[in-house]
DRENVEXZA-762176 format. One record per residue (C-alpha): residue number from 1; x, y, z. Coordinates in nm, 3 decimals, always signed. Layout:
<rs>
   i      c1      c2      c3
 NUM       X       Y       Z
...
</rs>
This chain:
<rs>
   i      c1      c2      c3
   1  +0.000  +0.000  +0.000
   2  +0.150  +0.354  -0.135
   3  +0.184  +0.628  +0.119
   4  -0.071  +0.787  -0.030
   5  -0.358  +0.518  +0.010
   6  -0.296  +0.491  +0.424
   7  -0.294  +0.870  +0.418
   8  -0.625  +0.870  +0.249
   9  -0.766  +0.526  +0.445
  10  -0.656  +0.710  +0.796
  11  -0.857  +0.987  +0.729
  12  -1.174  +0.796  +0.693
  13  -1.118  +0.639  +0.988
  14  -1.075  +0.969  +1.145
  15  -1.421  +0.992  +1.048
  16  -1.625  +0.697  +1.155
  17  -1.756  +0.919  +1.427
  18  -1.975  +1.057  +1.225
  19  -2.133  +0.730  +1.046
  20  -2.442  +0.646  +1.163
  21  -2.515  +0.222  +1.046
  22  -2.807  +0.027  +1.127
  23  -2.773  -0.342  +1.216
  24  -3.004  -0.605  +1.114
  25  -2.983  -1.008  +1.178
  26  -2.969  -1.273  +1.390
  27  -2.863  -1.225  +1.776
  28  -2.687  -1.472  +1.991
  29  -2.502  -1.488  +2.350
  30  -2.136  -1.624  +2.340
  31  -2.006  -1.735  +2.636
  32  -1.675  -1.843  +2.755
  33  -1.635  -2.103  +3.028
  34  -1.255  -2.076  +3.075
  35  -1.206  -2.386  +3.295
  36  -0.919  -2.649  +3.270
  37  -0.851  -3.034  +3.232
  38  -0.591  -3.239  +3.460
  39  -0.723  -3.533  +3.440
  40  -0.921  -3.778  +3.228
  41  -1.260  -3.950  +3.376
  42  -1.275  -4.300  +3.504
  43  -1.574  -4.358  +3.377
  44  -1.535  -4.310  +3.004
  45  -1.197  -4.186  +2.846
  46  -1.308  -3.823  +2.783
  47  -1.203  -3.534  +2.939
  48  -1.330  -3.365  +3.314
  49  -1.348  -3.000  +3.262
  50  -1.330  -2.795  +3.576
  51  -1.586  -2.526  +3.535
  52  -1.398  -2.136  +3.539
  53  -1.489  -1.827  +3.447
  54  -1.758  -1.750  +3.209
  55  -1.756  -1.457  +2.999
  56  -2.114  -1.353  +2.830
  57  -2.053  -1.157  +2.482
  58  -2.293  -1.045  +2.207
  59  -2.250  -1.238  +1.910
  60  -2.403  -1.268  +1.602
  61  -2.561  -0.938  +1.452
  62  -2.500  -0.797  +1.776
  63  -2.170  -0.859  +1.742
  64  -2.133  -0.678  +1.405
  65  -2.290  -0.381  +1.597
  66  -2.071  -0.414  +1.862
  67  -1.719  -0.403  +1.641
  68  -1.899  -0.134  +1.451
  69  -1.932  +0.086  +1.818
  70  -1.589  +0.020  +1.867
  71  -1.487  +0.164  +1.552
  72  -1.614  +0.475  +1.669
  73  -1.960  +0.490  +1.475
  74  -2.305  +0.515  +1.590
  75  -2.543  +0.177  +1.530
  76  -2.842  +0.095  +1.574
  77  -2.962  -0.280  +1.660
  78  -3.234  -0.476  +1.568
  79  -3.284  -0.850  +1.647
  80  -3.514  -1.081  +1.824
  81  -3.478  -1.257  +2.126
  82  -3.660  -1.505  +2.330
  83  -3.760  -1.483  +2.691
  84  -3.490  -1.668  +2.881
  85  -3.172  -1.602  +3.041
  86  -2.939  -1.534  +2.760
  87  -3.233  -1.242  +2.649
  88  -3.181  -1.064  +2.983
  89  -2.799  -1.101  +2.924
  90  -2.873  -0.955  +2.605
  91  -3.036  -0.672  +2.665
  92  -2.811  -0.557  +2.924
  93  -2.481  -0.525  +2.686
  94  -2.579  -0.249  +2.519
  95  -2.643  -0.041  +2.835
  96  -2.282  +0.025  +2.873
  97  -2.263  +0.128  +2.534
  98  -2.337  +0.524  +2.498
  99  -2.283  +0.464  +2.076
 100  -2.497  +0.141  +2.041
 101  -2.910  +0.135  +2.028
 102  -3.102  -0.202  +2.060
 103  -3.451  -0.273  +1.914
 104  -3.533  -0.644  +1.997
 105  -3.842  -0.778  +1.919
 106  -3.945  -1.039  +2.085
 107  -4.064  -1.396  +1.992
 108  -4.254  -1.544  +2.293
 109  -4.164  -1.928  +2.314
 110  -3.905  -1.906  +2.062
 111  -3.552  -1.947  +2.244
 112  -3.256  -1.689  +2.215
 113  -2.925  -1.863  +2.008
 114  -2.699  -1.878  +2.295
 115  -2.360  -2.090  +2.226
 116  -2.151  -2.164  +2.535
 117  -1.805  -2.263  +2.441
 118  -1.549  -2.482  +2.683
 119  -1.198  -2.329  +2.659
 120  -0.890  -2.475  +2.858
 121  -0.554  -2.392  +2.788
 122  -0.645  -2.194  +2.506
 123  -0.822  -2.432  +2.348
 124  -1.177  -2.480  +2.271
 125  -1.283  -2.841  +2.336
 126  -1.632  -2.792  +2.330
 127  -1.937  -2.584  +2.206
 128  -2.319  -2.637  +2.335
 129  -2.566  -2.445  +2.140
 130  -2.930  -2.371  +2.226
 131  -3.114  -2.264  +1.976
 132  -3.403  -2.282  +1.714
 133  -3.373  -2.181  +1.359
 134  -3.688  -2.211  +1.145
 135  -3.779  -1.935  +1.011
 136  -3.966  -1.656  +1.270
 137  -4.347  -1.585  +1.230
 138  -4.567  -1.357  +0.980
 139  -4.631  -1.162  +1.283
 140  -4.297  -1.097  +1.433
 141  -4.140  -1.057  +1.105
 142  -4.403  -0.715  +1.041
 143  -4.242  -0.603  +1.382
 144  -3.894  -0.634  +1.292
 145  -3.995  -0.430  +0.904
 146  -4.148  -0.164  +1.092
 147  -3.843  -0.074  +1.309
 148  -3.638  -0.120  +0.985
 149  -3.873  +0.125  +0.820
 150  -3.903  +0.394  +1.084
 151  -3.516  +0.400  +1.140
 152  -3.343  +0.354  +0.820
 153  -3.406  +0.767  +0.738
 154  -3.194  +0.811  +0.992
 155  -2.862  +0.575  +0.850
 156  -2.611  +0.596  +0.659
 157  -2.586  +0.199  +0.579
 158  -2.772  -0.118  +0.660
 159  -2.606  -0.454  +0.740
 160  -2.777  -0.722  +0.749
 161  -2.612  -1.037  +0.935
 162  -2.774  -1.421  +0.817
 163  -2.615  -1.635  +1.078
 164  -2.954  -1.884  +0.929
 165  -3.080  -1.835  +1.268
 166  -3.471  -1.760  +1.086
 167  -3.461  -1.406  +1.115
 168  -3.406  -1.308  +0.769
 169  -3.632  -1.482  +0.585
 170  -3.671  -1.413  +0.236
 171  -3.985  -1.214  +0.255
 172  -3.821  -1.015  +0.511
 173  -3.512  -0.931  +0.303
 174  -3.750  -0.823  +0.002
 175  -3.885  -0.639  +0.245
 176  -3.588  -0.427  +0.440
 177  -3.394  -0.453  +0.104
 178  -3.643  -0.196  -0.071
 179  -3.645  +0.019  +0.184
 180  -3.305  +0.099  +0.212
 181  -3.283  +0.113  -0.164
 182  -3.555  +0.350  -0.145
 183  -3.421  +0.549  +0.082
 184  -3.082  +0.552  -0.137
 185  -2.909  +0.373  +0.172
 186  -2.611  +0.105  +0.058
 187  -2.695  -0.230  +0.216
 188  -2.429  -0.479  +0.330
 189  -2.478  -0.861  +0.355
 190  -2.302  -1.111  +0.525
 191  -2.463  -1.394  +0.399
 192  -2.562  -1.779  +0.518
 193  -2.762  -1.898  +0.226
 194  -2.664  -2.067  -0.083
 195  -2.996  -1.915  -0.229
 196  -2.833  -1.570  -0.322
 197  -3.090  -1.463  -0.512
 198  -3.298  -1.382  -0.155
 199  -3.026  -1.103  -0.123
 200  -3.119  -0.926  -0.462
 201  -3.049  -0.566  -0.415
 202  -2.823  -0.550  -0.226
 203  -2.500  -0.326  -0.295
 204  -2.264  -0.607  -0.134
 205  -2.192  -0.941  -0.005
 206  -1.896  -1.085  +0.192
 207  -1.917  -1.466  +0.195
 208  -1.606  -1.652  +0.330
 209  -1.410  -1.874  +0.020
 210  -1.646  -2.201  +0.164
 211  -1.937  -1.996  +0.137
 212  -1.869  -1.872  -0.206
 213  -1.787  -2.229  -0.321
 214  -2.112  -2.388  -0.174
 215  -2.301  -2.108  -0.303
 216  -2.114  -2.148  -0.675
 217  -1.944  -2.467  -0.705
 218  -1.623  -2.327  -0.768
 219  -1.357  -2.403  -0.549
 220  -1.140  -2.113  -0.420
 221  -0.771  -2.220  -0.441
 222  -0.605  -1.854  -0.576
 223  -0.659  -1.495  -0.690
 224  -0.806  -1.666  -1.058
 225  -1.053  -1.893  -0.877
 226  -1.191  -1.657  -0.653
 227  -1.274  -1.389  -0.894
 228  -1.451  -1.626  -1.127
 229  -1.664  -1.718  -0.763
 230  -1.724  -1.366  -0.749
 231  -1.855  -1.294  -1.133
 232  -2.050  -1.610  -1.078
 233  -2.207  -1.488  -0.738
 234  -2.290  -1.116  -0.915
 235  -2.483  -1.291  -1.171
 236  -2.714  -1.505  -1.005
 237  -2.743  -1.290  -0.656
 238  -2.801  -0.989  -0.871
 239  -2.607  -0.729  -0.640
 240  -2.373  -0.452  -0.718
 241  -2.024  -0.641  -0.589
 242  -1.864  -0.931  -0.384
 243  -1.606  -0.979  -0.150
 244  -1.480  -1.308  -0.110
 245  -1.302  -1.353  +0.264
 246  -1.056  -1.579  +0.248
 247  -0.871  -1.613  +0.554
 248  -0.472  -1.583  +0.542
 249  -0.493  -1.566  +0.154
 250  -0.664  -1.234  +0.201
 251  -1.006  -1.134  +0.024
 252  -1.097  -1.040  -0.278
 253  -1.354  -0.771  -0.415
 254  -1.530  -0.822  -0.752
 255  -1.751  -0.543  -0.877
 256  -1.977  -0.524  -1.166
 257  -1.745  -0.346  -1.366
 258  -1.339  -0.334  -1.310
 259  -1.072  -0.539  -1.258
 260  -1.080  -0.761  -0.939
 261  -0.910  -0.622  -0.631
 262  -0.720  -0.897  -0.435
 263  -0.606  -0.781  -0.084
 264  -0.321  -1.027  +0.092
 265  -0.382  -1.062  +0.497
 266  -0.147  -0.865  +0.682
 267  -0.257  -1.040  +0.983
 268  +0.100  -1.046  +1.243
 269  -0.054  -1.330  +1.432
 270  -0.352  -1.581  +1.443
 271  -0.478  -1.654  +1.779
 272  -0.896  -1.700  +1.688
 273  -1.100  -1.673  +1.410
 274  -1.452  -1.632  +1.618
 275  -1.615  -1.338  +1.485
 276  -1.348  -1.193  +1.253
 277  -1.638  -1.189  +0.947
 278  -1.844  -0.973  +1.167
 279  -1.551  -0.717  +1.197
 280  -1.520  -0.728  +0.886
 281  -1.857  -0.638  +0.780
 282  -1.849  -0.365  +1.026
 283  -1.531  -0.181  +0.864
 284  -1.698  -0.234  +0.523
 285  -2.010  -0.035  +0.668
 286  -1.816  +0.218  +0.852
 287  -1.599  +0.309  +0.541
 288  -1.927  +0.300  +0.347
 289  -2.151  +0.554  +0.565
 290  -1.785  +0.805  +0.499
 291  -1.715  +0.684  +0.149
 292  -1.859  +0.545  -0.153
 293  -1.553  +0.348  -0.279
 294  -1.570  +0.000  -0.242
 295  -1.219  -0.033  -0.291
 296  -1.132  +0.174  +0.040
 297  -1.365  -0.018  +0.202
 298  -1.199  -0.369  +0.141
 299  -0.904  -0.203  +0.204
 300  -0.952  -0.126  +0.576
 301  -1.164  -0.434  +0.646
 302  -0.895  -0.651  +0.557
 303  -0.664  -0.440  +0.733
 304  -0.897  -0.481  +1.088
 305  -0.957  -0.861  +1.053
 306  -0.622  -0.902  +1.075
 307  -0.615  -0.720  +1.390
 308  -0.920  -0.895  +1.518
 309  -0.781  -1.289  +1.449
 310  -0.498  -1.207  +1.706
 311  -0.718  -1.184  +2.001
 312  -0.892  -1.430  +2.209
 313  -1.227  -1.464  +2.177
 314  -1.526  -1.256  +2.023
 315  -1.319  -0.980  +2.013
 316  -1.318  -0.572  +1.845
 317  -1.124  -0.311  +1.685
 318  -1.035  +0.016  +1.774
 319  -0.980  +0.284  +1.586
 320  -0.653  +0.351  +1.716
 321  -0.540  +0.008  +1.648
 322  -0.657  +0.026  +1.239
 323  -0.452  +0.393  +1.292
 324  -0.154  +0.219  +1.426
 325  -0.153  -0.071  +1.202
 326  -0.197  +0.206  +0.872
 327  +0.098  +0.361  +1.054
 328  +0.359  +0.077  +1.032
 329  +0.203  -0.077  +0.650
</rs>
């Protein structure tokens, strides 16, 4: 990267405090049960992990809106939770947060996602999930739309996150999808579903390489492969451009019209992957809601996932640390 082009990229970050991005998709509770294992049980030859600390984090969309607060923007949250527990754990994250605005809806008998994971040593052994994932009803769906519809006037970009967790059901995304169009707000998709045509209208996607390949058939093994899963995606999702994350090889953007951009990780060390998508799609939207290039965008996403994979956990990014990083390119 020239001198000129972190110049330029630090001075949008300078201005995330100024994007406003609202946040739509499927809500979850990760926790962290760091505990330990010394000894194997005589009953069956399987670990005994001794219970530790647990640590209760926002994941999913909330997540996204949480590495998107950290950035220094303003978002706006919309989800739906259940009435249990990992709800009332939920809804009290985004107290502390003076930049962050929640609007759950909720969906009575319907349990929040919640995934407890089992960490010892620094390594995950085990992940329980509780969750249901058909798709939510006619009734809570309106809810959710109306939100979207009384808020998005007010935003600079809309992200919607598909974790498949039955919030964004197709009739849903026609739904919010014209109504940011129509308000002339960009709309960002992370997306879950090999169906890409239920994201039609949207400015961009930012499936991982697996993703892409389920969704295309095409398997990603260079620059070549994952541009031609990119042209493929445009034509049958019928949105304005692509990026393809693919872990330490990078990602790569593909736009209607252009050459492909293909962005090599800078990443200094790789410590976890959980949640590193949703930072990404929350530097894409805060570069978006300050700039219209795509290409900047990428550009400083890539730059903060490779931040993001060094840190334990469902972890964010600071501004300072994107600054920093831009500093020493």
């Amino acid at each position: 990267m020239s001198p000129d082009q972190t110049k330029a990229l630090s001075a949008l970050v300078q201005k995330f405090s100024t994007a406003r991005v609202l946040c739509l998709g499927d809500v979850m509770l990760d926790s962290f049960n760091h505990g330990s294992v010394d000894r194997i049980s005589p009953e069956r030859p399987v670990p005994v992990f001794n219970a530790g600390q647990v640590d209760d984090i926002p994941g999913g969309a909330a997540n996204v809106a949480r590495n998107v607060t950290a950035l220094g923007a303003y978002c706006t949250l919309i989800g739906v939770l259940g009435e249990d527990a990992a709800a009332g754990a939920m809804r009290r994250s985004p107290e502390a947060d003076p930049h962050l605005m929640a609007r759950f809806v909720v969906a009575p008998g319907r349990p929040t996602t919640h995934k407890v994971r089992f960490v010892a040593g620094g390594q995950h052994l085990l992940r329980l999930d509780s969750e249901e994932t058909g798709p939510i009803g006619a009734d809570i769906a309106a809810e959710v739309v109306k939100i979207v519809r009384d808020a998005i006037a007010g935003h600079d970009v809309l992200i919607l996150s598909d974790y498949a967790k039955g919030v964004l059901t197709p009739a849903l995304l026609s739904e919010v999808i014209a109504l940011a169009r129509g308000a002339g707000v960009p709309v960002i998709v992370d997306p879950k579903s090999c169906d890409l045509a239920r994201y039609a209208g949207a400015t961009l996607l930012t499936p991982n390489a697996l993703e892409a390949e389920r969704a295309t058939g095409i398997l990603i093994h260079d620059d070549a492969s994952a541009a031609a899963a990119g042209q493929a995606m445009l034509a049958e999702a019928g949105v304005g451009a692509v990026l393809v994350t693919r872990g330490a090889q990078g990602m790569s953007l593909i736009e209607a019209s252009g050459a492909p951009l293909h962005l090599h990780s800078d990443a200094l060390d790789v410590f976890d992957v959980v949640g590193a998508g949703d930072t990404v799609i929350a530097a894409l939207a805060c570069v978006t809601a300050v700039d219209a290039r795509l290409s900047d965008a990428a550009a400083c996403a890539n730059i903060a996932a490779g931040i993001v994979v060094g840190k334990r956990d469902t972890a964010t990014v600071a501004p300072d640390e994107v600054l920093d990083r831009l500093a020493h390119l």
